[in-house]
C-alpha positions as CSV (number, residue, x, y, z in Angstrom):
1,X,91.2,-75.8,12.4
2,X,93.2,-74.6,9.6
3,X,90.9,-71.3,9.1
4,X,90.8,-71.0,12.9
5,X,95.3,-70.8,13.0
6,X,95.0,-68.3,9.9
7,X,92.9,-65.7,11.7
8,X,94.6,-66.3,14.9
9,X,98.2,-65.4,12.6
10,X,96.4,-62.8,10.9
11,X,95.4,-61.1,14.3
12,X,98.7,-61.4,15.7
13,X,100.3,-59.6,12.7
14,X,98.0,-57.1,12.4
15,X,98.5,-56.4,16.8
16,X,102.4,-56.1,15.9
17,X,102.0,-54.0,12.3
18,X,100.0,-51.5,14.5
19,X,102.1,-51.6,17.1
20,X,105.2,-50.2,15.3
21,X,102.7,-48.1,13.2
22,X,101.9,-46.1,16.8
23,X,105.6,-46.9,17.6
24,X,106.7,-44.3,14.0
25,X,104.0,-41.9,14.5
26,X,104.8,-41.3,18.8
27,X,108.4,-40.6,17.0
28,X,107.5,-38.4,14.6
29,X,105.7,-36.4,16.8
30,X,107.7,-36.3,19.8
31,X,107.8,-34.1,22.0
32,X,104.0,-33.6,21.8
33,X,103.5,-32.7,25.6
34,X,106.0,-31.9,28.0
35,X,109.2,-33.6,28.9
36,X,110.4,-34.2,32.2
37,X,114.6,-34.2,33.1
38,X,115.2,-35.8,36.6
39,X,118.0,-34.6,38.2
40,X,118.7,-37.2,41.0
41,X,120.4,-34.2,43.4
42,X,119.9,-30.9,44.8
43,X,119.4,-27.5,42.9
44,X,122.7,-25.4,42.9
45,X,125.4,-27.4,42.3
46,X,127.4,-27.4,39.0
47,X,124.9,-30.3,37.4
48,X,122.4,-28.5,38.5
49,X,123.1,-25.1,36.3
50,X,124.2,-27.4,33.6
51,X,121.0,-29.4,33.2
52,X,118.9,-26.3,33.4
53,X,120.8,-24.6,30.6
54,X,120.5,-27.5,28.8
55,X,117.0,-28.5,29.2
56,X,115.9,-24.8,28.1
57,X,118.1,-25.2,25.1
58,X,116.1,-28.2,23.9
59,X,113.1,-27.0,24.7
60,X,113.7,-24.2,22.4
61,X,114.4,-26.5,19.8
62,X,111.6,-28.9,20.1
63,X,108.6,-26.8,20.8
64,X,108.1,-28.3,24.6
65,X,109.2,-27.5,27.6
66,X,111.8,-29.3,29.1
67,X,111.7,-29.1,33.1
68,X,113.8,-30.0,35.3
69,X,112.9,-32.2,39.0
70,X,115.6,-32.4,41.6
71,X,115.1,-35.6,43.0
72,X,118.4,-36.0,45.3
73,X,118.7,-38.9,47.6
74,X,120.3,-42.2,48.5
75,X,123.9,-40.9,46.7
76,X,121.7,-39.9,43.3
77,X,120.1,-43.6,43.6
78,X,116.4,-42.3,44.3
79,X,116.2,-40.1,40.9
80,X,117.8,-42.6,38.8
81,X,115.8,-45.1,40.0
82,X,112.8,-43.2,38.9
83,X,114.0,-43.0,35.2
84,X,114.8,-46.4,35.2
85,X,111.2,-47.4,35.6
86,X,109.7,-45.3,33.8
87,X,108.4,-45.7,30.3
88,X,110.4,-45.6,26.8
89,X,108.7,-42.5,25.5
90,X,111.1,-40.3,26.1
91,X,108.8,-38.2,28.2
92,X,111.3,-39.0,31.7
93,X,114.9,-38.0,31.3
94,X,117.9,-38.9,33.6
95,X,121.0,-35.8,33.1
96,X,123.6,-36.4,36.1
97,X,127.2,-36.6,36.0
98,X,129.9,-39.0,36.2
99,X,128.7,-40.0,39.7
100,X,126.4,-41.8,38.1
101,X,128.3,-44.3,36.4
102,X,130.6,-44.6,39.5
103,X,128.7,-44.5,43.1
104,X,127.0,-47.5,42.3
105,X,130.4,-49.6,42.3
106,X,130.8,-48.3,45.9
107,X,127.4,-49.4,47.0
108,X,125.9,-52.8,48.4
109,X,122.6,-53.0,46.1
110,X,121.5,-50.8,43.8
111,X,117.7,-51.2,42.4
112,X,119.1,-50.8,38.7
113,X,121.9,-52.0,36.3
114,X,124.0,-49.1,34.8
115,X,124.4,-50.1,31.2
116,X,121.3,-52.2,30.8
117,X,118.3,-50.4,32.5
118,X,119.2,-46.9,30.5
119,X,119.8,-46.0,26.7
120,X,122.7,-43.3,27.0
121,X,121.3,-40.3,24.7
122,X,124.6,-37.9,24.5
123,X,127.6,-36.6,26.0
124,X,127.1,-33.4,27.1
125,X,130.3,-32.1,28.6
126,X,133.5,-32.7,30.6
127,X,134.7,-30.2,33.5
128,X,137.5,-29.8,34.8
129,X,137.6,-29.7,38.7
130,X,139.0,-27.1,40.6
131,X,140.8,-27.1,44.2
132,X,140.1,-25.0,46.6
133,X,140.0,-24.3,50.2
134,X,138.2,-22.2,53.0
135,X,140.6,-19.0,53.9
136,X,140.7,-20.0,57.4
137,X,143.6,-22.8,56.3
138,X,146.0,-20.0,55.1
139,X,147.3,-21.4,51.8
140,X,146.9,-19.6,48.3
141,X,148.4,-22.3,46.0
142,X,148.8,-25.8,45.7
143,X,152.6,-25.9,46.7
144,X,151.5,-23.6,50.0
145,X,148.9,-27.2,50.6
146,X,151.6,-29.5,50.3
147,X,153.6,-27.9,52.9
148,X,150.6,-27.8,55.3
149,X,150.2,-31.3,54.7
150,X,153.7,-31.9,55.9
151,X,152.6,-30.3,59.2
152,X,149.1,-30.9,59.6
153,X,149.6,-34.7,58.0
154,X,146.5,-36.0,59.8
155,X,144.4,-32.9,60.5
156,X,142.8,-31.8,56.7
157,X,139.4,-32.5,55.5
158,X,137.8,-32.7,52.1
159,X,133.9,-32.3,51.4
160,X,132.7,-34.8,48.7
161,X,129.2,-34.2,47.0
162,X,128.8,-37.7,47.0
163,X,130.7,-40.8,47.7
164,X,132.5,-42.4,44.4
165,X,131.9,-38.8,42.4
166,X,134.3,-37.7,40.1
167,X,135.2,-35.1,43.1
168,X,136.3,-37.8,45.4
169,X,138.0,-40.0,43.3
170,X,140.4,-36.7,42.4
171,X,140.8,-36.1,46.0
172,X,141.7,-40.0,46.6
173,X,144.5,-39.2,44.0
174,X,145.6,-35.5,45.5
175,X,145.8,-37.8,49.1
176,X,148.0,-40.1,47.5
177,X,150.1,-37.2,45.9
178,X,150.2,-35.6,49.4
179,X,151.1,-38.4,51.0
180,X,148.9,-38.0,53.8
181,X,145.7,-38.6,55.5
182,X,142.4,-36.5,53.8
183,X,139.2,-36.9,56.0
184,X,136.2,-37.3,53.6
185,X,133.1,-35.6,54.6
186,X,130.2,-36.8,52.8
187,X,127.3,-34.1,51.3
188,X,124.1,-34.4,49.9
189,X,125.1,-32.7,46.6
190,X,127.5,-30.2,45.8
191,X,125.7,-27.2,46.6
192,X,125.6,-28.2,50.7
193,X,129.6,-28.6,50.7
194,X,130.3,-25.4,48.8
195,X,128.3,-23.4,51.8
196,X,130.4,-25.1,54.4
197,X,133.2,-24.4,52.6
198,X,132.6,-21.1,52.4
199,X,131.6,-21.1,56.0
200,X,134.8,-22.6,57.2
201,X,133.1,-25.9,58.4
202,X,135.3,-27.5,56.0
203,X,139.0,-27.3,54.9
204,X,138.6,-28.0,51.0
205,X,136.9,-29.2,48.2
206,X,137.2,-30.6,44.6
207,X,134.0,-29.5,42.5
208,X,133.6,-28.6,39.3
209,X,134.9,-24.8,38.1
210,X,131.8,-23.4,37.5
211,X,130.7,-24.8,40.8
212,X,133.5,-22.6,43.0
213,X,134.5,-20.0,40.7
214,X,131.6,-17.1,42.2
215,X,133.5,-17.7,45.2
216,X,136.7,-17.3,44.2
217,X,135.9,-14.1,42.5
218,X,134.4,-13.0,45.8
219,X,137.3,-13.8,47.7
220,X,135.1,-16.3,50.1
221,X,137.4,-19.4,49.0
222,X,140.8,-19.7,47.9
223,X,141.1,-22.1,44.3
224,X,144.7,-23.4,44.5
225,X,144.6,-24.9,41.1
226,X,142.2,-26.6,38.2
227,X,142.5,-30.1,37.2
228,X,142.9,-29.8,33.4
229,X,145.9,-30.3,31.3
230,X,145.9,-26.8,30.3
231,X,145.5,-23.5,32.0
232,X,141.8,-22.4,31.5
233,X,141.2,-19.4,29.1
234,X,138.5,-17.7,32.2
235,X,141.0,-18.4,35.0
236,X,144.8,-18.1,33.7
237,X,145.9,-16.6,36.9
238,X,145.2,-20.4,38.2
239,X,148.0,-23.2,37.9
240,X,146.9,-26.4,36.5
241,X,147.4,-29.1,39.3
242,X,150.3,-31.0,37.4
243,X,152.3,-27.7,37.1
244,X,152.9,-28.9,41.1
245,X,152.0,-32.5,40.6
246,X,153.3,-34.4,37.7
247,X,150.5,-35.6,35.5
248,X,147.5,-34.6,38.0
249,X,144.5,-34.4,35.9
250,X,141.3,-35.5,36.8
251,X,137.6,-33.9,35.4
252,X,133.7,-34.7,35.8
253,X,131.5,-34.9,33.1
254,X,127.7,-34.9,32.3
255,X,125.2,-36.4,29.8
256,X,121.5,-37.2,28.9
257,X,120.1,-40.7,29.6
258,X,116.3,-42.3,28.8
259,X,114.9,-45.7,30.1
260,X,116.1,-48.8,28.7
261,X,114.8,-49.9,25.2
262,X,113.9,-45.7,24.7
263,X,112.9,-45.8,21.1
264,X,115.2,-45.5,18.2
265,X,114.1,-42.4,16.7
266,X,112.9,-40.4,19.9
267,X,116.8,-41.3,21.3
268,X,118.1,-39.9,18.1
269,X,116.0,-36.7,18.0
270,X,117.3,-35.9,21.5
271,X,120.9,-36.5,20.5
272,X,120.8,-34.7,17.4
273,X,118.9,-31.7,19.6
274,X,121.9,-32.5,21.9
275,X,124.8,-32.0,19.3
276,X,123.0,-28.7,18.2
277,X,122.6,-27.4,21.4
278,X,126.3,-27.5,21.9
279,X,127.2,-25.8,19.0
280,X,125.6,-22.4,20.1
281,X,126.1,-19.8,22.7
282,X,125.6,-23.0,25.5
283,X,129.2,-23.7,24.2
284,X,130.1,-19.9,25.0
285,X,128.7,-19.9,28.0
286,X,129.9,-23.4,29.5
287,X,133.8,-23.1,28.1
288,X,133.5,-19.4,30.1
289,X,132.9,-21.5,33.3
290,X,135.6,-23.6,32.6
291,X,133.8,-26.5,31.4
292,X,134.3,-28.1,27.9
293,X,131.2,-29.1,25.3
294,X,131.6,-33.0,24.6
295,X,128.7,-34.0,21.9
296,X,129.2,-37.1,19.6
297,X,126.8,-39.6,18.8
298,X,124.8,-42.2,20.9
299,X,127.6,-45.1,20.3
300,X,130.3,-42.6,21.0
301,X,128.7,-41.8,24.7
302,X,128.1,-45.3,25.2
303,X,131.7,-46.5,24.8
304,X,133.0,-43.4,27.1
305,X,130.7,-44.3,29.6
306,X,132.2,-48.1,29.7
307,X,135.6,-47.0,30.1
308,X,134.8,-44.4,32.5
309,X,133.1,-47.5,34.8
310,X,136.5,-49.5,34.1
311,X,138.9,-46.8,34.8
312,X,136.7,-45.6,38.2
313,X,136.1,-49.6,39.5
314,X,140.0,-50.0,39.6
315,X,140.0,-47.0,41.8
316,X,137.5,-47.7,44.1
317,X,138.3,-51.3,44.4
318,X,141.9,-50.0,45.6
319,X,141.2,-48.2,47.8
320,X,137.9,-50.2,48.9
321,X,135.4,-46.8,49.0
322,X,131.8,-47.9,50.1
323,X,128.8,-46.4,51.1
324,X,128.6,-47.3,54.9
């Protein structure tokens, strides 16, 4: 019996030795096949362009191609979903913004837990938002909106890309700054809103810079102001919000997640590819589209991503947003 327990110990160690021998050598090698980056909305919108610079950044890096899938859907639900089950070889990627974090606290049941079914990978920027309205409403600056409020108090609406997004939580506050009613529209992703915008289906719309700023600079939209503290260095004919509104500042931001448990030295590879990434002419190109670079290490994303869920589930639980 005794020889009979030894090889039965012997096997076991030998199943979990080999085990984390494959484990090293799939991290040494990876990427050894192509990776795949799930973008759980539609092509076109600021996350969009973001991920696909990104993507083609570390592809360059790591000698695979990185492609993207729009996968949009149940408020960015359906793609996430699809990360969260898939395996942790770092072969499915999740990049999305904030909305991610957030529109699950305004929905009934999600298939997936936030901070437990994904391994946050890296930060990979913060963007202001910018405010701006369809040239049928008349108004060129923020001041001009607050004085159509005062006269139209019931009558403006407000596209959101999706419900809990960093975009409607910022027009939740510019509501409560106006002191009267917004009507939220709801979109499918960014992209959609911006045509209707531009189409005049739709009052306004807080998005992202990079997301509005074509439009501006085609005169097909009027951007009343950007959401940052400072002016931004590409647009310093615009006001910053809290030039009319004391302390207005509100911004999106986007990162890189794997499945749950993705392995240590895969996770780090990607972060470190990240961080490099960021540092070249991506930098250059994002900050010129009004969006700041983030970076910073796995443990740094994860403890910005928890505040970000305790700072937005105050919000939303005040003002009771849900998903009908």
């Amino acid at each position: 019996m005794k020889v009979k327990y030894l090889k039965i110990i012997s096997s076991v160690l030998i199943g979990i030795c080999s085990c984390s021998t494959l484990q090293a050598q799939q991290s040494t090698t990876y990427p050894d096949k192509s990776v795949r980056v799930i973008i759980p909305f539609p092509p076109g919108g600021t996350l969009d362009k973001v991920g696909r610079m990104l993507a083609l950044k570390l592809g360059e890096q790591l000698g695979q191609t990185f492609y993207i899938e729009n996968k949009p859907g149940g408020n960015g639900v359906i793609g996430a979903d699809i990360v969260a089950k898939a395996p942790n070889d770092g072969y499915t990627l999740l990049f999305n913004a904030s909305t991610f974090v957030t529109a699950p606290l305004t929905m009934k049941s999600v298939p997936y837990k936030v901070q437990t079914d994904f391994s946050p990978i890296g930060l990979v920027a913060v963007a202001p938002l910018s405010i701006s309205v369809g040239n049928q409403l008349g108004v060129s600056n923020l001041k001009g909106l607050m004085d159509y409020s005062k006269t139209h108090s019931d009558s403006l609406n407000f596209a959101v890309g999706s419900i809990g997004s960093a975009g409607h939580l910022c027009t939740v506050k510019l509501e409560q700054a106006l002191g009267s009613n917004i009507s939220i529209v709801a979109y499918k992703g960014t992209g959609p809103a911006m045509v209707d915008l531009v189409g005049g289906q739709i009052d306004g719309f807080i998005d992202p810079v990079l997301g509005s700023v074509q439009f501006y600079k085609g005169g097909k939209l009027k951007m009343l102001a950007v959401t940052s503290n400072k002016r931004l260095p590409s647009l310093p004919e615009i006001a910053t919000a809290s030039e009319s509104i004391n302390g207005f500042n509100c911004s999106s931001w986007y990162g890189l997640w794997g499945p749950a448990k993705l392995q240590s030295e895969i996770s780090k590879k990607l972060n470190a590819a990240v961080n490099k990434a960021l540092e070249g002419d991506m930098h250059d190109r994002l900050l010129a589209d009004g969006i700041f670079t983030a970076g910073g290490s796995e443990a740094d994303f994860i403890k910005y991503q928890a505040n970000e869920i305790a700072v937005s589930a105050k919000i939303i639980a005040d003002k009771k947003i849900s998903v009908e």
